[in-house]
MARFI-498968 format. One record per residue (C-alpha): x, y, z; residue in three letters. Coordinates in steps of 0.25 Angstrom, whole numbers, padded with zeros to 4 digits, always signed. Layout:
# residues N
XYZALA
...
//
This chain:
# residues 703
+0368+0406+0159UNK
+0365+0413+0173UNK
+0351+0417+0177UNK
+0345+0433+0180UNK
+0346+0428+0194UNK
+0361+0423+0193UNK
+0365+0434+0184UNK
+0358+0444+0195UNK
+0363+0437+0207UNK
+0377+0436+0203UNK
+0378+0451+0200UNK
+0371+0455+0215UNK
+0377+0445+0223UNK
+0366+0436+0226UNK
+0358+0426+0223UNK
+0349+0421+0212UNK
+0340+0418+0222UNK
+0339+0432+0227UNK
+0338+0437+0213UNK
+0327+0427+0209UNK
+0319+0430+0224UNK
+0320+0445+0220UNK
+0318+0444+0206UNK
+0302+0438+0207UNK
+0299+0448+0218UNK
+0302+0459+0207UNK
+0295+0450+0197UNK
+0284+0448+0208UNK
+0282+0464+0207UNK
+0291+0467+0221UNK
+0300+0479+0222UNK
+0314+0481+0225UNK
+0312+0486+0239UNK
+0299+0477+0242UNK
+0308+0466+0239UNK
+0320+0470+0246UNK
+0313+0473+0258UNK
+0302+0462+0261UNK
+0308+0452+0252UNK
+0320+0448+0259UNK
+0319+0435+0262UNK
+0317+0432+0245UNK
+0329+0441+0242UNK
+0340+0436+0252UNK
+0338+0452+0256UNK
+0340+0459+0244UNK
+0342+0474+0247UNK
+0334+0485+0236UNK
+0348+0484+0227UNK
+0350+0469+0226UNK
+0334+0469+0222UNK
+0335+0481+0213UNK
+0346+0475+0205UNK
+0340+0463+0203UNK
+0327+0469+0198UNK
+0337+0477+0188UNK
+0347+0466+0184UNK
+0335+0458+0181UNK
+0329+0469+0170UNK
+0343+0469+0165UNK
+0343+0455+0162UNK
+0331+0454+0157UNK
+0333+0464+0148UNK
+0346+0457+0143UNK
+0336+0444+0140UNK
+0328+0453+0134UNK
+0338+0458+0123UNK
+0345+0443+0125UNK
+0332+0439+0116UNK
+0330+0450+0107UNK
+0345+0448+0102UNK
+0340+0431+0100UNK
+0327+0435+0095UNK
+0334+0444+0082UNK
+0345+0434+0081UNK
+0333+0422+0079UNK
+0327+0431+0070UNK
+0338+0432+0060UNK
+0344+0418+0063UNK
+0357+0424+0068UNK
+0356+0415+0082UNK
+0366+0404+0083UNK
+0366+0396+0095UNK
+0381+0401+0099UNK
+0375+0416+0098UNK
+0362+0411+0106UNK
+0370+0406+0117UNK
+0380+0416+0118UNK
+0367+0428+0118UNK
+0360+0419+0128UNK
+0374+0421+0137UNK
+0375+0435+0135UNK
+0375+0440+0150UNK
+0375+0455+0145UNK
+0368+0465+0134UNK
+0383+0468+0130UNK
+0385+0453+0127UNK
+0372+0454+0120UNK
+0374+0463+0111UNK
+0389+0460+0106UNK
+0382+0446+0104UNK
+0373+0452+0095UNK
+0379+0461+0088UNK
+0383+0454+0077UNK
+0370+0450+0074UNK
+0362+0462+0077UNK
+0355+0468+0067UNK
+0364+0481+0061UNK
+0361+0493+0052UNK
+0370+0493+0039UNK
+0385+0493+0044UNK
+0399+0494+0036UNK
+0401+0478+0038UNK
+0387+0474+0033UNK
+0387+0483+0022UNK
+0402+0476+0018UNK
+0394+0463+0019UNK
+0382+0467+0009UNK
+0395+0469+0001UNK
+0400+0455+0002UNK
+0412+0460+0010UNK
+0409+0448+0022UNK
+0419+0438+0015UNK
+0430+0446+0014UNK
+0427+0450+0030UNK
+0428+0434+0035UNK
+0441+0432+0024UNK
+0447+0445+0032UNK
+0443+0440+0044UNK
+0449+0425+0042UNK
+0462+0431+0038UNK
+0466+0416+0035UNK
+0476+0420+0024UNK
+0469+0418+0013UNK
+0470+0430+0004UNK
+0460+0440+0004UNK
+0457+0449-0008UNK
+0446+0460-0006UNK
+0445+0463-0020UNK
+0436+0449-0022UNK
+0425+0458-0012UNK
+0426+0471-0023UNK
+0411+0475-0029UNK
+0409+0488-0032UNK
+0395+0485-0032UNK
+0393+0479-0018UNK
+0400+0492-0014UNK
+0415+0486-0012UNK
+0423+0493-0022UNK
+0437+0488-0017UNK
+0444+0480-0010UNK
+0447+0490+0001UNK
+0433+0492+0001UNK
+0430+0477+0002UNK
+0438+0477+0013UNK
+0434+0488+0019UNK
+0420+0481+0020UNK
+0427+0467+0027UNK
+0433+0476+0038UNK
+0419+0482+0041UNK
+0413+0468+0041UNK
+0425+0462+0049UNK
+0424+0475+0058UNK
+0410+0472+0061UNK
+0413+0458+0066UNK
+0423+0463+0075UNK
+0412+0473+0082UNK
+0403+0463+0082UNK
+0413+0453+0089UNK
+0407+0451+0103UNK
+0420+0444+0110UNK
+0427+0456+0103UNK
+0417+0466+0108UNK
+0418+0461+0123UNK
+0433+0462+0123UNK
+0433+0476+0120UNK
+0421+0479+0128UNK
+0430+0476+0139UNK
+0443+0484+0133UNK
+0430+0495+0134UNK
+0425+0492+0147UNK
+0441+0491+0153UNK
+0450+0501+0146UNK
+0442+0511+0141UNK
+0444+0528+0147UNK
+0431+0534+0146UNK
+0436+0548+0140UNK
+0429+0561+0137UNK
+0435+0576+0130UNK
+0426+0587+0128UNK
+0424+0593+0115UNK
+0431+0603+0113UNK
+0422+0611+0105UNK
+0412+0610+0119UNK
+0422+0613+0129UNK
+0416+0625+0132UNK
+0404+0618+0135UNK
+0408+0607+0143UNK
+0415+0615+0155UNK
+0407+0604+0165UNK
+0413+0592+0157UNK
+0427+0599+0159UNK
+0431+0586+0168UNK
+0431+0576+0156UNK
+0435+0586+0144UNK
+0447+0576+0144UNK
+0444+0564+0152UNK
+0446+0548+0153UNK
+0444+0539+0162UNK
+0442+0523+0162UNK
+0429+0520+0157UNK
+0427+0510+0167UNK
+0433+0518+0179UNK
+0424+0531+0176UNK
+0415+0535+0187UNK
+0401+0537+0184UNK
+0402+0552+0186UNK
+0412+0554+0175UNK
+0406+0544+0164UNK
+0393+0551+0164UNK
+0398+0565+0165UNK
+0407+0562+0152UNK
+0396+0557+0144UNK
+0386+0568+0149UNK
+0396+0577+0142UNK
+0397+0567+0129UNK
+0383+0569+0128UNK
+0383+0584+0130UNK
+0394+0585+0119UNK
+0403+0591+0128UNK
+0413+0577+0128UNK
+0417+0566+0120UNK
+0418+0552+0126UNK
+0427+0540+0123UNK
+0427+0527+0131UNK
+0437+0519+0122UNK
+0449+0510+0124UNK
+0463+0511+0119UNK
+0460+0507+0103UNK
+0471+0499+0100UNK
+0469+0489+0111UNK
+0456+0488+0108UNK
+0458+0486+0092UNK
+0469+0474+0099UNK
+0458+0467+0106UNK
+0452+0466+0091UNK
+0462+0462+0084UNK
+0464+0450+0093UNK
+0450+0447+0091UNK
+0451+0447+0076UNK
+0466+0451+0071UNK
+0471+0443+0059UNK
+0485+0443+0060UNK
+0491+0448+0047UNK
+0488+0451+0035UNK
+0479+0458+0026UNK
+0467+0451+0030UNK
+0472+0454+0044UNK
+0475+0468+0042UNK
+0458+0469+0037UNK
+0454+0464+0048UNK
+0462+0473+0058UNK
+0457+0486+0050UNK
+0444+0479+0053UNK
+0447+0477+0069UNK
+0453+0492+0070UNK
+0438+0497+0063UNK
+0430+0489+0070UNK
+0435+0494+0084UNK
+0434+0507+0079UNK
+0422+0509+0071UNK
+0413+0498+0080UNK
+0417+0492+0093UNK
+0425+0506+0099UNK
+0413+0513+0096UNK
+0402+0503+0101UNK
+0410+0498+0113UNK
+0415+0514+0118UNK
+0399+0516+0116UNK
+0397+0505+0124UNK
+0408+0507+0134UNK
+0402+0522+0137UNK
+0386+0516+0138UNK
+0392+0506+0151UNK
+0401+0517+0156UNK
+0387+0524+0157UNK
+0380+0514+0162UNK
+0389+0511+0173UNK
+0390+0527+0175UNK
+0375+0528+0176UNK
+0374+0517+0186UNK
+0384+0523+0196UNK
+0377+0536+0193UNK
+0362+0532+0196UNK
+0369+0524+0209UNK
+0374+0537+0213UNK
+0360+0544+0210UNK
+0352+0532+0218UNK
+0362+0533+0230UNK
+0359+0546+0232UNK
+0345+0549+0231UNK
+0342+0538+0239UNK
+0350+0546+0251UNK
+0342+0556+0245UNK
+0327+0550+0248UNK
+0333+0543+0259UNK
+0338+0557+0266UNK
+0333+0558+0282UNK
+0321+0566+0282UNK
+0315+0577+0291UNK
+0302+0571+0294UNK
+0291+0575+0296UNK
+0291+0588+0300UNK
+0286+0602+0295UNK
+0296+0608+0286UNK
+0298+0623+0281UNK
+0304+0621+0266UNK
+0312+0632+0259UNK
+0314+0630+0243UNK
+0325+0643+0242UNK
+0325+0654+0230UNK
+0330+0668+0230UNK
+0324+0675+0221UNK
+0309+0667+0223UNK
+0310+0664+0236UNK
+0309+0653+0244UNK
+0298+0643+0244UNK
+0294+0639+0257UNK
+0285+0626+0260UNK
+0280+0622+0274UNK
+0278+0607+0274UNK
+0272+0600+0286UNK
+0278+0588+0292UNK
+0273+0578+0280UNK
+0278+0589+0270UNK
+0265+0595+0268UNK
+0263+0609+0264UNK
+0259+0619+0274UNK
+0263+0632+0268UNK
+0273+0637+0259UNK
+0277+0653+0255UNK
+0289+0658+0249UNK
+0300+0667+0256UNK
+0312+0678+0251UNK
+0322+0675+0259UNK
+0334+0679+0249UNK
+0328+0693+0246UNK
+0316+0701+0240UNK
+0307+0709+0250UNK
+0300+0699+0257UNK
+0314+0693+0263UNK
+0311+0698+0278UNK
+0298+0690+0276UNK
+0305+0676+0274UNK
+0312+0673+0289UNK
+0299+0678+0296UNK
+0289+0668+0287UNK
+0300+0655+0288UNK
+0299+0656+0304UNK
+0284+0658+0303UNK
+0282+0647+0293UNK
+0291+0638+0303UNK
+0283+0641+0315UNK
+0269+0640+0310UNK
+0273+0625+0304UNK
+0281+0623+0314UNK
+0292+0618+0305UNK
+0302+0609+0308UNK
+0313+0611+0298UNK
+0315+0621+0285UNK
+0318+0614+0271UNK
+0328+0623+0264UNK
+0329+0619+0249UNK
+0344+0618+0243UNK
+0344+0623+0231UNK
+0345+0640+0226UNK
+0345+0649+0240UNK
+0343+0637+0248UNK
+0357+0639+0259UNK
+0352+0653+0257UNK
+0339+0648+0262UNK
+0343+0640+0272UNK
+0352+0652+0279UNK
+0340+0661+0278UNK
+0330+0651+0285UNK
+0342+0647+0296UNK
+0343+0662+0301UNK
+0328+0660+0304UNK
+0332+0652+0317UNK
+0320+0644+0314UNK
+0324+0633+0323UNK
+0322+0622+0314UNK
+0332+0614+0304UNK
+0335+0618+0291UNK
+0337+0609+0281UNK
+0344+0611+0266UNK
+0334+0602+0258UNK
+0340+0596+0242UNK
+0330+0601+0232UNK
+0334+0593+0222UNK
+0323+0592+0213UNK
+0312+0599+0220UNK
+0308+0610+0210UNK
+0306+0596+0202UNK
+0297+0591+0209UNK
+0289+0604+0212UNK
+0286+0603+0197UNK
+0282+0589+0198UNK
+0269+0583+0197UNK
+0270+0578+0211UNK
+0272+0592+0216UNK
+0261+0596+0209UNK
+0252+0588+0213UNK
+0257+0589+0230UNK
+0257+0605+0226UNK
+0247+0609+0214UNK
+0245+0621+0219UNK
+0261+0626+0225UNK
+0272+0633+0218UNK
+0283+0623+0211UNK
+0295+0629+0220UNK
+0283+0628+0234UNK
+0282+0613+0230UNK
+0299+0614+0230UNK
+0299+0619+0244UNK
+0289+0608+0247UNK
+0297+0597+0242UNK
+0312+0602+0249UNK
+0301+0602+0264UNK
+0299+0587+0261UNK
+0313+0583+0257UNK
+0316+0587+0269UNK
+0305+0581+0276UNK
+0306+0567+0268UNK
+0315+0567+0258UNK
+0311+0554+0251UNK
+0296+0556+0252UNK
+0299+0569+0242UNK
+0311+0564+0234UNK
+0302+0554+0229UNK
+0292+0563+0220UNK
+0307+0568+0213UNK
+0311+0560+0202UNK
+0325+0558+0208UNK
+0334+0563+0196UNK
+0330+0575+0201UNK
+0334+0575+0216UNK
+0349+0577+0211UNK
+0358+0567+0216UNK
+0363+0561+0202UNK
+0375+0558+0196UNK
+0372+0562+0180UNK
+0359+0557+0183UNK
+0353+0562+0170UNK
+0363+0556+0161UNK
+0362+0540+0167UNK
+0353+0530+0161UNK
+0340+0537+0166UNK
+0332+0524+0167UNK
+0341+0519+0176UNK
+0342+0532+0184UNK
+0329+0532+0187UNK
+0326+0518+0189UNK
+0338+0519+0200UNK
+0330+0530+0205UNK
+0318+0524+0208UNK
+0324+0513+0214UNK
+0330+0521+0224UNK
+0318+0529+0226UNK
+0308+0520+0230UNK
+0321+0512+0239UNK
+0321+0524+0246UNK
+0306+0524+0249UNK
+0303+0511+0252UNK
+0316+0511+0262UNK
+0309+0523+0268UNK
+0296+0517+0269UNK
+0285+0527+0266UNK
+0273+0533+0273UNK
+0260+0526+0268UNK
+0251+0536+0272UNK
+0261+0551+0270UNK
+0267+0548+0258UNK
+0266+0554+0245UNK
+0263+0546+0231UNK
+0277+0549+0226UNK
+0283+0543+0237UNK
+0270+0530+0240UNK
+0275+0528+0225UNK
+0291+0523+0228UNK
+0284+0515+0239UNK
+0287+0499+0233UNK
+0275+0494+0225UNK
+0268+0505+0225UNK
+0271+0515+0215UNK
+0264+0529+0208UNK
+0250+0523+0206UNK
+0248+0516+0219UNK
+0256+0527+0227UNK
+0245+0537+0221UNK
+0234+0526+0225UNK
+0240+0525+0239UNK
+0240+0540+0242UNK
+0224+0542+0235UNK
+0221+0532+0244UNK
+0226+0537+0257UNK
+0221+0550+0252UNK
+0207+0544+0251UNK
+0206+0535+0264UNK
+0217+0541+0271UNK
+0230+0535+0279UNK
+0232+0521+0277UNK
+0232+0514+0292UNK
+0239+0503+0287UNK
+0248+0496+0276UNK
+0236+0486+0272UNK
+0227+0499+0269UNK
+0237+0500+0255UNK
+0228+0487+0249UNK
+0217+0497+0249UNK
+0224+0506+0240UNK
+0219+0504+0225UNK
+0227+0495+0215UNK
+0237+0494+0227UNK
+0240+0479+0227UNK
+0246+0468+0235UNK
+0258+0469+0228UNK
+0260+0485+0229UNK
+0255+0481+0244UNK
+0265+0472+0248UNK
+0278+0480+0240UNK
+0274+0494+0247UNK
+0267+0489+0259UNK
+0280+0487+0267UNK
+0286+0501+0264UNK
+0274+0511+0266UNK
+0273+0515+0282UNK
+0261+0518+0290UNK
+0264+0526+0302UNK
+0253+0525+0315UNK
+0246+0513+0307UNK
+0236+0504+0311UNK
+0248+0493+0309UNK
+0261+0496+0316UNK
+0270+0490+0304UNK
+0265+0498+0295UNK
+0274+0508+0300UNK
+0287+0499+0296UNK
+0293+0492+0285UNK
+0288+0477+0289UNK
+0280+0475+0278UNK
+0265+0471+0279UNK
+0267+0457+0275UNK
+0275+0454+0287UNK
+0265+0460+0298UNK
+0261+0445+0301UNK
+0276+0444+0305UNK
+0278+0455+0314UNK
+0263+0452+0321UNK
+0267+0438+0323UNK
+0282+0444+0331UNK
+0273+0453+0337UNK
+0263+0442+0343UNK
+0275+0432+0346UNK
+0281+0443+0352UNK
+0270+0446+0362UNK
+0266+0460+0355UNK
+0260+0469+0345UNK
+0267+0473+0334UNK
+0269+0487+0337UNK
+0277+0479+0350UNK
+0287+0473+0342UNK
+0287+0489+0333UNK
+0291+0497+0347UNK
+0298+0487+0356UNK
+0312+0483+0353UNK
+0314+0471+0362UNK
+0302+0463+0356UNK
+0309+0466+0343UNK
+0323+0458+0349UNK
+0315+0448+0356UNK
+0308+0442+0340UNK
+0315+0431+0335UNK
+0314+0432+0321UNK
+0319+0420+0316UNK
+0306+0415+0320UNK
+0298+0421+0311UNK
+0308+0418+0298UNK
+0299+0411+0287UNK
+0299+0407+0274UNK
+0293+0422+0271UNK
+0301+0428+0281UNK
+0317+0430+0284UNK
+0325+0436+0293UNK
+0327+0447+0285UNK
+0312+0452+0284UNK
+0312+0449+0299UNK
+0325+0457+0302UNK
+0317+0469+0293UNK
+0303+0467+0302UNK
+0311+0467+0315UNK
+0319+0480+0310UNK
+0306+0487+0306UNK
+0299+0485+0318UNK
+0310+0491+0327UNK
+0308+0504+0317UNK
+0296+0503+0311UNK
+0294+0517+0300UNK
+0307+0522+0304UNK
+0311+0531+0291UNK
+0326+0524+0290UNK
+0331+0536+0285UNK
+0341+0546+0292UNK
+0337+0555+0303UNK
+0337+0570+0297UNK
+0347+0580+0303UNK
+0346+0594+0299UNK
+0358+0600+0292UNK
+0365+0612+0288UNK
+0375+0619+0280UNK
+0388+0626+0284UNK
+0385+0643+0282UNK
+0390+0643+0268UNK
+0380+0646+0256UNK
+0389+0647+0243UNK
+0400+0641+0238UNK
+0409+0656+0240UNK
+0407+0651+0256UNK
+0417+0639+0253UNK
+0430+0639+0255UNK
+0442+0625+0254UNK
+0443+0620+0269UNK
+0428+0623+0272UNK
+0421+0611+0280UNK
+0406+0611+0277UNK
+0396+0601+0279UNK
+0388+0597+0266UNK
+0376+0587+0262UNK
+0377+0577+0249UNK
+0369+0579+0241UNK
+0374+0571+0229UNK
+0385+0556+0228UNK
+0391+0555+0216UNK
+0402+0544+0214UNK
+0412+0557+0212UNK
+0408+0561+0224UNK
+0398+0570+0234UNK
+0389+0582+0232UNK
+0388+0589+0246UNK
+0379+0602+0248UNK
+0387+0612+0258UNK
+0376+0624+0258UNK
+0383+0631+0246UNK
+0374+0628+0234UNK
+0384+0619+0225UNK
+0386+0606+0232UNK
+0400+0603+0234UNK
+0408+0588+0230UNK
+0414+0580+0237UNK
+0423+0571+0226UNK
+0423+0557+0231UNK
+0438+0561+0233UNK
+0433+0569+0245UNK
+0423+0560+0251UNK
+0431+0553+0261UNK
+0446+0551+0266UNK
+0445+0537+0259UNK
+0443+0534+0245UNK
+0428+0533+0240UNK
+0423+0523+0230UNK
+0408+0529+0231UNK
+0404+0541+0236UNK
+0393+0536+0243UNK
+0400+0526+0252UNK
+0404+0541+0259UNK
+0393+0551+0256UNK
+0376+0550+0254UNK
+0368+0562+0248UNK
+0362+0569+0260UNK
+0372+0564+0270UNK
+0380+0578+0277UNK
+0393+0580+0276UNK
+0407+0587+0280UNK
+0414+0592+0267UNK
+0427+0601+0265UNK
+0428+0611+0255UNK
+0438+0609+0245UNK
+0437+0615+0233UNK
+0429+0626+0227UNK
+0427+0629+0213UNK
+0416+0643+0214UNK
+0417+0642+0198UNK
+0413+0629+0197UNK
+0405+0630+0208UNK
+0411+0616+0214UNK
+0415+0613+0228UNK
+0424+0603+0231UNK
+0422+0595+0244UNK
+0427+0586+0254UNK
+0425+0574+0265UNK
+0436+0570+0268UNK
+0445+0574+0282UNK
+0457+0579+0278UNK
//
């Protein structure tokens, strides 16, 4: 039987030895972008995903041994293990194996077949069952006081026994499990009593589709409306070719004993396996649905955290109202605030006042760019601010979730004493300023660029999330002595509590002047040392590498290149051709590879370099609402969501537009995101309009 390591290894391509190397560094207490970082030499140069999925693959199986021996402890107990069914548990390499092995054996609440045993009717099951010509008279079985008044009734109670051996066959089981897996439509029909009702589930009123062909999208949104009572859902094969499979398990030929038997196959498709196995059949379409949909939800808040950033820069930010106003927050160029107001731009009597105090406000701070949030009045907004001629750039900002976050706890404590929608306007500034640094405090559902991300396995959302999250931050690097808790806390081995600690104490003593000053923090150990050391920059430090990627532990290396070299180390950080003259297969060891050299050498050519985009300023074509459109019209648009049916793009109307995976390209498209990325600009053709349904049709492709 194949190891973890084999298992795992076979499935990611590589080798047991990688999985094993990687495997005690998570025991050890390491994290996923610690490990895939610092520790290539052990890995064979894992990346984040081949470390993440071995950490995740491991749990599964451990929780497979888990219920491996919970299945052999009960069948111990009752004496039910034979060394045939020991081995063949021991083998299982699947919880579906598992449990179609034990089955038979589980322990059941009162069933039609065990009742028709208590009544003595298992006899008559195994003569049924043997069909070796021998006659077979049911009236022997008859007792009016066990409950079996008749023959028919006595062989009522054999079919339900032999039915129940048939369901709990698992050869048979598996053969139709794959008729399940192979041949089944996934179809759906709306109730018609709630037609009326289900007008947005009007696609799949009368819908199929092979089960294991139906995108993720589709799966999902039929069983949104199965569980809103609005559709009915089937996932079955043809019957009749399923009931064949069975009857070559355990038809008898001919006969009257035969003929039993077959009225025992028919009901034991119908009344056990179709129901359990179309049960089944629908859970894994699920499954595989929320996986694809959580890959869509992780690709695309990670271009979201990793979106380039203004800087830091002062920032004018605008949260847009009409009837209250707009919120207006000055942030200086670390995102703190300087002043905030609110302005009627879109009417009342105090309009003429707003142009006057935006130009005062940007010349008294001198401001660098004006954050416009999105949402309600926003392109209204952004007009109103661009006929100020300010000078400066203008910049739609996504508010996805930012009214959640001004209720937060975090908000409340940054801003005890500020208005909810102030704290709004505040939080669009700094997205524009660092997008990841205030993403971070959201918990990432609610940024908005999900696939049905509230009706996938939620555990697995969010663990997804996370993951991406703290990837995102530790690829950025973060600012040891600037950053917040909430984003100290994504940082590898740190976490909440010592993020809080790490932040009291800079408060208390001030700027940390160097990556070893960390040890001083309290309850910050070694360990959290060594896995966050590497990732937390200190610009204009006492230590020159501090500002980079190379981790602290390698600061003897680099010195060491340094002094064979004939310089200091700040040399080798701003002169390119000492870089070429190293040599650095003279400094591989034991500990140390090529590939941690190759990483040193390429940090010390850009040491702190924030490795996202530069920012460009953008703007919409002069078109506010969707009555501007018209077929034919070019515009140029932002994603803002990927799904796998297609793209989401914002052209300054209110309602983004889709571009169907169709539209995406002049050559067919397997995913939508080998094309398109949240964020990235685009050019988009009209192509339909539908003003009831407030859907715009959209298109990439040339001709």
């Amino acid at each position: 039987m194949p190891t973890h390591h084999e298992i795992i290894a076979r499935a990611l391509d590589c080798t047991p030895a990688q999985v094993e190397a990687t495997a005690r560094l998570l025991d050890d207490g390491s994290t996923v972008p610690f490990i895939a970082r610092y520790r290539k030499e052990a890995t064979g140069s894992l990346d984040e995903v081949a470390v993440a999925s071995i950490r995740d693959q491991r749990a599964a199986l451990v929780e497979l041994d888990q219920r491996r021996e919970t299945i052999l402890r009960s069948l111990r107990e009752r004496d039910l293990l034979s060394a045939k069914l020991e081995r063949a548990i021991a083998g299982a390499q699947t919880r579906v194996q598992l449990e179609d092995l034990y089955l038979p054996h589980r322990p059941k609440r009162k069933t039609r077949a065990s009742t028709a045993r208590e009544r003595g009717l298992e006899p008559l099951a195994d003569a049924l069952m043997a069909a070796d010509g021998r006659r077979i008279d049911a009236r022997a079985y008859v007792d009016a006081k066990r409950g079996v008044p008749s023959p028919d009734d006595a062989l009522a109670g054999a079919r339900d026994i032999i039915a129940e051996r048939i369901n709990e066959d698992a050869p048979a089981r598996a053969e139709l499990r794959s008729l399940f897996e192979t041949r089944t439509p996934l179809r759906s029909k709306v109730i018609k009593s709630k037609q009326k009702d289900a007008s947005k589930f009007r696609d799949y009123f009368d819908w199929s589709e092979p089960l294991r062909r139906a995108p993720s999208h589709r799966v999902l949104a039929v069983l949104r409306g199965k569980s809103e009572g609005l559709l009915t859902v089937t996932a079955r094969p043809d019957e009749d070719q399923a009931v064949r499979c069975l009857r070559r398990r355990f038809g008898r030929g001919q006969g009257f004993a035969a003929a039993q038997v077959d009225l025992a196959i028919v009901d034991a498709y119908k009344r056990l396996l179709m129901p359990s196995l179309e049960k089944e059949a629908i859970r894994e379409a699920k499954t595989r649905a929320d996986h694809q949909a959580i890959k869509v939800f992780t690709t695309n808040l990670r271009e979201i955290l990793l979106a380039a950033p203004l800087g830091h820069k002062p920032v004018l930010a605008l949260d847009p109202g009409f009837r209250t106003g707009c919120k207006v927050a000055v942030l200086d160029a670390h995102g703190g605030l300087l002043h905030h107001t609110t302005i009627f731009p879109h009417g009342g009597g105090r309009r003429q006042e707003a142009g006057p105090t935006i130009t005062t406000l940007c010349k008294r701070f001198s401001v660098e760019a004006v954050a416009v949030g999105n949402g309600t009045a926003g392109r209204e907004t952004e007009a109103f601010v661009g006929a100020l001629e300010l000078g400066i750039p203008i910049i739609a900002v996504d508010e996805s979730g930012a009214s959640i976050y001004s209720a937060s706890a975090v908000a409340r404590e940054e801003f005890p004493d500020l208005d909810l929608t102030v704290r709004g306007a505040v939080s669009i500034g700094r997205r524009l300023q660092d997008p990841l640094a205030e993403l971070v405090k959201l918990d990432p559902k609610s940024i908005g660029v999900g696939q049905y991300q509230h009706d996938v396995d939620q555990r697995a959302l969010a663990n997804s999330l996370t993951d991406t999250v703290v990837s995102a931050v530790n690829a950025v690097g973060v600012e040891l002595n600037s950053a917040s808790a909430q984003l100290l806390a994504h940082v590898a081995g740190l976490g909440e509590r010592l993020a809080a600690a790490v932040v009291k104490w800079r408060t208390e003593h001030g700027p940390f002047t160097n990556r070893a000053a960390l040890k001083r923090v309290p309850r910050l150990g070694a360990r959290a040392f060594e896995q966050a050391a590497g990732f937390l920059r200190i610009a204009d430090g006492e230590q020159p590498l501090d500002a980079s990627a190379v981790h602290p532990e390698r600061y003897p290396l680099v010195e060491t290149i340094a002094r064979d070299q004939g310089c200091r180390v700040s040399d080798l950080l701003g002169d390119a051709e000492r870089r070429k003259a190293v040599d650095i297969g003279a400094y591989v060891t034991a500990q140390v590879g090529r590939p941690t050299l190759e990483d040193i050498m390429t940090e010390l050519g850009k040491p702190g370099r924030d490795p996202r985009p530069s920012f460009e300023a953008f703007s919409f074509a002069d078109v506010h609402s969707i009555d501007d459109l018209h077929t034919g019209m070019v515009l140029l648009g932002v994603v803002t969501n990927v799904t796998n049916f297609g793209a989401f793009v914002d052209i300054g109307v209110h309602s983004d537009g889709l571009v169907h995976v169709s539209q995406l390209a002049d050559h067919y498209v397997r995913d939508p995101n080998e094309v398109v990325k949240v964020r990235q600009r685009v050019t988009v053709t009209v192509v339909d309009i539908d003003l009831d349904r407030k859907r715009i049709g959209l298109s990439m492709r040339s001709g």
